[in-house]
VOTIVEX-38471 format. One record per atom (N, C-alpha, C): residue number from 1; residue in one letter; atom name; z, x, y. Coordinates in steps of 0.2 Angstrom, whole numbers, plus 5000, padded with zeros to 4 digits. Example, Ala and Ser with C-alpha at 12.3 -4.5 7.8 and 13.67 -1.06 7.14 Angstrom:
<nodes>
1:A:N:5039:5066:4972
1:A:CA:5039:5062:4978
1:A:C:5039:5066:4984
2:S:N:5035:5064:4989
2:S:CA:5036:5068:4995
2:S:C:5039:5064:5000
</nodes>
This chain:
<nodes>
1:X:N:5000:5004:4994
1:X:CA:5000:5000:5000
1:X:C:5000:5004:5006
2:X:N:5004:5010:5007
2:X:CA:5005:5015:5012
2:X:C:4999:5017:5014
3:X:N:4995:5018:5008
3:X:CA:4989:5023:5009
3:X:C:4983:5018:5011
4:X:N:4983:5009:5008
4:X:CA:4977:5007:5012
4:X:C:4980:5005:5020
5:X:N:4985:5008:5021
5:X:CA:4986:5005:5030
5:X:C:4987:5010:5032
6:X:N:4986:5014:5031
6:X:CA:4983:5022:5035
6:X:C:4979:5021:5035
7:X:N:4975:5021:5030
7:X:CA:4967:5018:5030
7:X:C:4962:5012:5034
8:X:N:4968:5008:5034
8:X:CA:4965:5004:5041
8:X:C:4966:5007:5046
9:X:N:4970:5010:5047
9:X:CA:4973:5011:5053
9:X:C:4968:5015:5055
10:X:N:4965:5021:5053
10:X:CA:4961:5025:5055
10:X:C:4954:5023:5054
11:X:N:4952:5017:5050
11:X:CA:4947:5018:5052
11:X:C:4943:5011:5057
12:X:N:4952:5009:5059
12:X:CA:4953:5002:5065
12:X:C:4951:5008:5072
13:X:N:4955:5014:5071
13:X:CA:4955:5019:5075
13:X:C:4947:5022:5076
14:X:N:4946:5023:5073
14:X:CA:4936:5026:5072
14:X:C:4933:5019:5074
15:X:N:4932:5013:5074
15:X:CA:4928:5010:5075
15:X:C:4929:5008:5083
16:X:N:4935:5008:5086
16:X:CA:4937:5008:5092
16:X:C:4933:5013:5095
17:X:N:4936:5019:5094
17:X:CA:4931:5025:5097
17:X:C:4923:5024:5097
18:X:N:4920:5021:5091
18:X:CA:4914:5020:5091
18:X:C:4913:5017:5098
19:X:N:4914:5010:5099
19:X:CA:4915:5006:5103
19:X:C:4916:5009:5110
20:X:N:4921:5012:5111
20:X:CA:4924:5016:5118
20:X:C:4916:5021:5120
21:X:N:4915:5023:5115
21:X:CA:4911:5030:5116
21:X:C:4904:5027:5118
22:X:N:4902:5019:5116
22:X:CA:4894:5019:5115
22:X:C:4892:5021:5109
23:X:N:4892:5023:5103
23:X:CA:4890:5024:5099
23:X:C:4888:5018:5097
24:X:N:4891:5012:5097
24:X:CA:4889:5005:5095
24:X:C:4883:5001:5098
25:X:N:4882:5006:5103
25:X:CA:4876:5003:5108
25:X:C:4868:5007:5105
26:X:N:4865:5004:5101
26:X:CA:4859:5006:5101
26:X:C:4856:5009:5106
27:X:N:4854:5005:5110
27:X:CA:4850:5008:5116
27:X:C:4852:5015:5119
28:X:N:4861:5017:5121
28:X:CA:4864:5020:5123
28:X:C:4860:5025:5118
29:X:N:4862:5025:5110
29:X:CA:4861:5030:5104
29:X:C:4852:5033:5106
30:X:N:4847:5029:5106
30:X:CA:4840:5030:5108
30:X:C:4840:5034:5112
31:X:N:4844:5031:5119
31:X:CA:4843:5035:5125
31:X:C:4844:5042:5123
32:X:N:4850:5046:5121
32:X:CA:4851:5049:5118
32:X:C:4847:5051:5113
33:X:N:4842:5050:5110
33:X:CA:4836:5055:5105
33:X:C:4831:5054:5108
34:X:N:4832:5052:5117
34:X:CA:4824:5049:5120
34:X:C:4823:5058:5123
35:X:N:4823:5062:5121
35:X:CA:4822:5069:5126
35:X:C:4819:5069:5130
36:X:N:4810:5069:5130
36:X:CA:4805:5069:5135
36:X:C:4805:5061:5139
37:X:N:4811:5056:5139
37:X:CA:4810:5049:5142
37:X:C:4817:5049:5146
38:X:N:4821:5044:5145
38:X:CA:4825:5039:5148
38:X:C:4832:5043:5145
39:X:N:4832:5051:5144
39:X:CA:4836:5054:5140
39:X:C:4843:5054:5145
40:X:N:4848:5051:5140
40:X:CA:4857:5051:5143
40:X:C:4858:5056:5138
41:X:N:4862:5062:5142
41:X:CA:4866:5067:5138
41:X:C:4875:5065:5136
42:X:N:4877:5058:5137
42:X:CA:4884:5059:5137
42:X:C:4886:5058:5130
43:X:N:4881:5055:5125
43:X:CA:4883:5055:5119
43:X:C:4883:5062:5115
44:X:N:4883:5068:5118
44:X:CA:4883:5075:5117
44:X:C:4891:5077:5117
45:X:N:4893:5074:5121
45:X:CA:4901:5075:5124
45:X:C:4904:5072:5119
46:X:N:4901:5064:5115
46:X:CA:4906:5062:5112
46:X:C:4906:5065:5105
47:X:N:4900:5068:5104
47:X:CA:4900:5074:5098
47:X:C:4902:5079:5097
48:X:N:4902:5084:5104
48:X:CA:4907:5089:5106
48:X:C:4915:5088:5104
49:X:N:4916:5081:5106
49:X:CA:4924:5080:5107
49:X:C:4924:5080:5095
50:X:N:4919:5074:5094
50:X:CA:4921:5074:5086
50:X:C:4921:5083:5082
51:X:N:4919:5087:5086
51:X:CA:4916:5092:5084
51:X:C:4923:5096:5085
52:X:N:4927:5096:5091
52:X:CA:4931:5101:5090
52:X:C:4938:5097:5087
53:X:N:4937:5089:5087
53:X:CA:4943:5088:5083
53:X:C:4942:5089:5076
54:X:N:4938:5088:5071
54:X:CA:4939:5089:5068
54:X:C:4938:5097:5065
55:X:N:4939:5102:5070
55:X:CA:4938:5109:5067
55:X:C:4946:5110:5068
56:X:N:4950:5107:5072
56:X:CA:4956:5108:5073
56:X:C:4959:5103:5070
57:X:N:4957:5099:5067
57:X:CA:4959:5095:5062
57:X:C:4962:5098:5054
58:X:N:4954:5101:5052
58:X:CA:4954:5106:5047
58:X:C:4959:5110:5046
59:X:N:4959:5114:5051
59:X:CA:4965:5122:5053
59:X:C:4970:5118:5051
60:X:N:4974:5112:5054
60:X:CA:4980:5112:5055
60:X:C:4981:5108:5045
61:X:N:4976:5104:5043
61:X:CA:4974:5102:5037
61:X:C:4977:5107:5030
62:X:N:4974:5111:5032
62:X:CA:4974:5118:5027
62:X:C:4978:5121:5029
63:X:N:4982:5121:5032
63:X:CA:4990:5125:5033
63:X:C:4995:5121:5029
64:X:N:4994:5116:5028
64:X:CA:4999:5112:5022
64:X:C:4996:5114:5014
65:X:N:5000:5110:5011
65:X:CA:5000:5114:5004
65:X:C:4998:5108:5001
66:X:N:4997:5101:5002
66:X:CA:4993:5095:5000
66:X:C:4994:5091:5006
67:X:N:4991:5085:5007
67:X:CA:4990:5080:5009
67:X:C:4995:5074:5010
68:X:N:4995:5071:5014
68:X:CA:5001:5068:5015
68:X:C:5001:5062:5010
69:X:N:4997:5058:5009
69:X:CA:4995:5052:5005
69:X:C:4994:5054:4999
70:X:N:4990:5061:4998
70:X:CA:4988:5061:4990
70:X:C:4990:5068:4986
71:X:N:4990:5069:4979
71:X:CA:4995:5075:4976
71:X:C:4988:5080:4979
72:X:N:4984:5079:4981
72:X:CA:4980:5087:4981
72:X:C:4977:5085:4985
73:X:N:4972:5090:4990
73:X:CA:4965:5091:4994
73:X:C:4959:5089:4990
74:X:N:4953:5084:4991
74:X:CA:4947:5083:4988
74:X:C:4941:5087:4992
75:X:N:4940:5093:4993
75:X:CA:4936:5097:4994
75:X:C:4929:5096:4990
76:X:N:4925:5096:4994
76:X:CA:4918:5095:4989
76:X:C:4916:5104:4988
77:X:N:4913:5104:4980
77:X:CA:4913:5110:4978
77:X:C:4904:5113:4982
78:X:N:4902:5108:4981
78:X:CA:4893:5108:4979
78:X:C:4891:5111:4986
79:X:N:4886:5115:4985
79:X:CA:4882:5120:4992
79:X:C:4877:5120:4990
80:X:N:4873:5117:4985
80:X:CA:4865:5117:4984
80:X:C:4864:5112:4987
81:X:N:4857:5113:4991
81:X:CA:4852:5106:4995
81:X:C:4848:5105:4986
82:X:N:4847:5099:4986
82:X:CA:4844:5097:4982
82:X:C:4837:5090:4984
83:X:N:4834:5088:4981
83:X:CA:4829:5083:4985
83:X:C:4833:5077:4986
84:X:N:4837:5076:4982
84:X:CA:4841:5066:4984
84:X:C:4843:5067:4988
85:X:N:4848:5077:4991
85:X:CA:4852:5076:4999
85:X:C:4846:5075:5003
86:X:N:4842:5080:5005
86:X:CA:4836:5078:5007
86:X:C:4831:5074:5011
87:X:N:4830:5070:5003
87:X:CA:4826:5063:5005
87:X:C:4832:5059:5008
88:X:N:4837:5059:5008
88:X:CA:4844:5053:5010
88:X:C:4845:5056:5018
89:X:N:4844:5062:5018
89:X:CA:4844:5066:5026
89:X:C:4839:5064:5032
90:X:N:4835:5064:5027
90:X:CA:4827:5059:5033
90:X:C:4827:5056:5032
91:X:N:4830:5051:5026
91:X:CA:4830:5043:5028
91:X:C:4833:5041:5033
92:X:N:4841:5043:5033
92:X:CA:4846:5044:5037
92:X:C:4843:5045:5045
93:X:N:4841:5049:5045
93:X:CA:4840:5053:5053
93:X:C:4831:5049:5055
94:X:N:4827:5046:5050
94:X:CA:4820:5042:5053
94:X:C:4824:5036:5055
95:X:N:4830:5030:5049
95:X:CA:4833:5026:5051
95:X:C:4837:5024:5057
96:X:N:4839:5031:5060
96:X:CA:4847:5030:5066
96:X:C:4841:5032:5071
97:X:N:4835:5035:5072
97:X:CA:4828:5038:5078
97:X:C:4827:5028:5079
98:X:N:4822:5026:5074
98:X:CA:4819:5021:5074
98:X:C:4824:5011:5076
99:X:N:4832:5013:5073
99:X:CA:4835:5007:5075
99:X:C:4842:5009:5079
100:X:N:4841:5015:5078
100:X:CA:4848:5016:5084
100:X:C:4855:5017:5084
101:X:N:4855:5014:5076
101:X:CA:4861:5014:5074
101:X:C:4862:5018:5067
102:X:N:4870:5019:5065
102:X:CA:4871:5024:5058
102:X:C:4875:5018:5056
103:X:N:4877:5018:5050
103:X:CA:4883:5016:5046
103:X:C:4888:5015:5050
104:X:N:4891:5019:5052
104:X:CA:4900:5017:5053
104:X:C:4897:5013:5059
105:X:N:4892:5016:5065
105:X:CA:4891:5010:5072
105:X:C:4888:5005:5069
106:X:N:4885:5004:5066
106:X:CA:4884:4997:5063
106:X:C:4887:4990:5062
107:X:N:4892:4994:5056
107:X:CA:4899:4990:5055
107:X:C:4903:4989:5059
108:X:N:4903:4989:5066
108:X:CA:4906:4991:5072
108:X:C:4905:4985:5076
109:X:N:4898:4986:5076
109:X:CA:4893:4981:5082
109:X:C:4892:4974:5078
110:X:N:4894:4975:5073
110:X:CA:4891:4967:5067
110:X:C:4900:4962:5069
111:X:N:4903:4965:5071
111:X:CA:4908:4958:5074
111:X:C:4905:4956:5082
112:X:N:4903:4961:5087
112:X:CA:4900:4960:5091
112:X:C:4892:4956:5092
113:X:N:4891:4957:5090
113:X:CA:4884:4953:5088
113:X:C:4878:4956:5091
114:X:N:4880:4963:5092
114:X:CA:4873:4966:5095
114:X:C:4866:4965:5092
115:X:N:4862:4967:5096
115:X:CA:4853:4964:5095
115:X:C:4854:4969:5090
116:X:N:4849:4967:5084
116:X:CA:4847:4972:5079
116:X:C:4852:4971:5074
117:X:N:4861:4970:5075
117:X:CA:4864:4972:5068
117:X:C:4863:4966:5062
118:X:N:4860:4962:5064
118:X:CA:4862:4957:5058
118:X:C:4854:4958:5054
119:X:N:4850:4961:5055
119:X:CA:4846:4963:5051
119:X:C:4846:4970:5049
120:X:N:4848:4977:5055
120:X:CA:4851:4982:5053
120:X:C:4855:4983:5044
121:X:N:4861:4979:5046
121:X:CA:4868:4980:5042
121:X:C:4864:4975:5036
122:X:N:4860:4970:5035
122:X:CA:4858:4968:5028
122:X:C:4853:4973:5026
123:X:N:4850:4974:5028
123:X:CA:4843:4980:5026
123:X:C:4847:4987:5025
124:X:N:4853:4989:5028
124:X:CA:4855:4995:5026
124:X:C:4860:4992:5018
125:X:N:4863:4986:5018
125:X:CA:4866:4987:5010
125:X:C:4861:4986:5005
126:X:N:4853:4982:5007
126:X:CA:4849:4983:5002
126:X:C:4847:4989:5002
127:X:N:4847:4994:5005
127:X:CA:4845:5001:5005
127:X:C:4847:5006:5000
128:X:N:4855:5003:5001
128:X:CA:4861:5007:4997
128:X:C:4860:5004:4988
129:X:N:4860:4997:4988
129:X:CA:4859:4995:4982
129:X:C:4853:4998:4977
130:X:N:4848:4998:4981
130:X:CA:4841:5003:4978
130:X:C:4843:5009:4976
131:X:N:4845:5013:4978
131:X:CA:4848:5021:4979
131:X:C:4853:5020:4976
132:X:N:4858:5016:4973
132:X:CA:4861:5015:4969
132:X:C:4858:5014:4960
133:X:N:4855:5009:4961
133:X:CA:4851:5006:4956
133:X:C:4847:5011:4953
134:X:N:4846:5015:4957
134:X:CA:4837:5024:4955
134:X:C:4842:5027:4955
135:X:N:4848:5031:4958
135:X:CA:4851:5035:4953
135:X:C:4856:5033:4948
136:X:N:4858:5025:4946
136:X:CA:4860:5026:4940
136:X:C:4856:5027:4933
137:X:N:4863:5032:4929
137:X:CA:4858:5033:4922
137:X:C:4855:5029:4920
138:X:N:4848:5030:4914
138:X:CA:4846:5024:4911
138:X:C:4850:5021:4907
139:X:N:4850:5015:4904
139:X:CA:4854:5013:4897
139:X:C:4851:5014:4894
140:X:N:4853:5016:4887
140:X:CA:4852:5017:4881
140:X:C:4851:5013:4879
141:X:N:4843:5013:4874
141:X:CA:4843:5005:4871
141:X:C:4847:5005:4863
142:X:N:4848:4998:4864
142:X:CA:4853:5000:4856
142:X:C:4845:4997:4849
143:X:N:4849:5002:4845
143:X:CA:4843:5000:4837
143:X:C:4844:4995:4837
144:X:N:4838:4992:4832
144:X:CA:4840:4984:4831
144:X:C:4844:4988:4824
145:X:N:4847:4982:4821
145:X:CA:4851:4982:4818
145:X:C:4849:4979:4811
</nodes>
């Protein structure tokens, strides 16, 4: 119970921020990869600020011996690019160019009712359910009997 109200709490806390920051505002986001046009530099500041909280984050992170909620650190092992990371990297980065939004702002603007979320946020779970579906294993067919 402890651990999912930390878990709201923080990700009550990130969606707020999204919101506070414009990250929730497509347009705002466009502006923002618009370089040669209508280019707003202020969503640089709110990646700068994610950037250094979370490297001071880390540091003070990894001076404890675990985690407060959980018995260990879940550190990912894996440092090979492979094609899934990839092709989900340019889907990622054609999808957030062409509608303006990522995942976490998405879910953010879909209580607000901003233009675009309510087809955004269904076409991004059918997206996830496909990439779900291709990389589970295949089933094994059972012998007839």
């Amino acid at each position: 119970m402890t651990r999912a109200l930390f878990g709201f709490a923080a990700g009550l806390l990130f969606g707020i921020g999204l919101v506070v920051s414009g990250m929730a505002d497509p347009a705002k986001v466009l502006n923002f990869l618009d370089l040669f046009g209508a280019w707003d530099p202020s969503l640089a500041f709110v990646m700068g600020g994610a950037v250094v909280t979370a490297f001071v984050g880390y540091r003070l992170a990894w001076r404890r011996e675990q985690p407060v909620l959980l018995p260990r650190f879940e550190i990912p092992s894996r440092v090979d690019l492979d094609t899934p990371l990839l092709t989900g990297a340019a889907l990622f980065g054609v999808g957030w160019g062409l509608g303006g939004f990522c995942p976490g702002p998405a879910w953010t603007a879909l209580p607000l009712l901003a233009p675009g979320t309510l087809v955004f946020v269904p076409a991004m779970l059918v997206g996830m359910g496909i990439a779900s579906f291709l990389r589970a294993p295949p089933r094994s067919a059972k012998a007839p009997a």
